[in-house]
N, C-alpha and C positions, 0 to 999 in steps of 0.2 A: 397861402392860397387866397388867390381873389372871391371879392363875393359872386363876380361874373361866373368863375371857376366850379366855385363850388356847387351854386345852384342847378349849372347844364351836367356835373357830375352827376349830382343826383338826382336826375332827370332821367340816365338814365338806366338800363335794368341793371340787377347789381353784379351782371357775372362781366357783361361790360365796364363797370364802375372797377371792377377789380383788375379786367387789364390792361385802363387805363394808369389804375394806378401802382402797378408792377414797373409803368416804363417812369414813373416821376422819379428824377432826383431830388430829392429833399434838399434845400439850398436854405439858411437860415438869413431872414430880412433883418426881423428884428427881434425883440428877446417876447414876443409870443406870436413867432411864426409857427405853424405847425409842422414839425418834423418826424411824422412817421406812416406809415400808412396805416397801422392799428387806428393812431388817433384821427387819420381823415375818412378812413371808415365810421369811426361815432360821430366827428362830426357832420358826415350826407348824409347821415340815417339824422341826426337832428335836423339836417336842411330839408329831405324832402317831407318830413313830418310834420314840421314850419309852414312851408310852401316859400323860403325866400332864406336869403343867404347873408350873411353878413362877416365882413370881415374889418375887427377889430385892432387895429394897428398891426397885424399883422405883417403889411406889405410895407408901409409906412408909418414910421411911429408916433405920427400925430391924425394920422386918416381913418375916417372911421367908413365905409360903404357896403348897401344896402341894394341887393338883385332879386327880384323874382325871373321867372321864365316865361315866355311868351311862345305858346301852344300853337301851330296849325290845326284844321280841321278833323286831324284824327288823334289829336291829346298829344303829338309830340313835340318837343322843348325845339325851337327851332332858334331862338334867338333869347337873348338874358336884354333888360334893362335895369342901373342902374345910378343909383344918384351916391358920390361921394363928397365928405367936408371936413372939414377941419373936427379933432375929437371933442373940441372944446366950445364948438357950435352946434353940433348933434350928442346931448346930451340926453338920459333917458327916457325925460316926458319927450322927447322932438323925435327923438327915435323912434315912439311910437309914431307918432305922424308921417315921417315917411316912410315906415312898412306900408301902411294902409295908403299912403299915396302911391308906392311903388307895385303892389299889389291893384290897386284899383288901373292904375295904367297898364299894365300886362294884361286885366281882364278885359279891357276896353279894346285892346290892340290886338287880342284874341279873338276877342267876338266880331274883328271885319277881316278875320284869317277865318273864319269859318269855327271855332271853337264854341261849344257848349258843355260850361261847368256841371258835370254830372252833381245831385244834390240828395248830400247822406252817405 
């Protein structure tokens, strides 16, 4: 699953989350693609917790990519942005860095969609 994927999954309510994901085929990319629905239910409930999505060579076995969700004015996921690279360039100090860049752009691109991050 993309990091695109996962984050507008769990974006949104979970009985939709659930049949959307009754219709996936599970198709293996690479040897840590996710192939079940058990396990892509733990991991939206880890993404929307997060607030950003990532997926770990998953798709491709050298690509590491990084999504949050980009809100309209009534909180909902209307669009995902994110940044992919090489897994050996986005290592785990830079990985923090582009959460919070990836994150800080969705909030920005939020807030001229009319969004206000409720706080607490």
């Amino acid at each position: 699953c993309t990091a695109l994927g996962k984050i507008l999954l769990a974006s949104q309510p979970e009985e939709e989350q659930s049949r959307i994901m009754d219709r996936i085929v599970f198709r293996s990319f690479t040897k840590k693609t996710i192939q079940s629905k058990a396990r892509l239910i733990e991991e939206s409930r880890k993404v929307r917790t997060q607030g950003y999505g990532v997926d770990d060579r998953e798709h491709e076995e050298d690509v590491e990519c990084i999504a949050a969700a980009i809100r309209d004015h009534l909180g909902n996921a209307i669009a995902a942005l994110s940044v992919s690279g090489p897994i050996k360039k986005i290592d785990t100090p830079l990985e923090k860095k582009f959460v919070a860049e990836v994150k800080r752009a969705v909030a920005l691109i939020s807030s001229k969609l009319g969004y206000v991050e409720a706080n607490g």
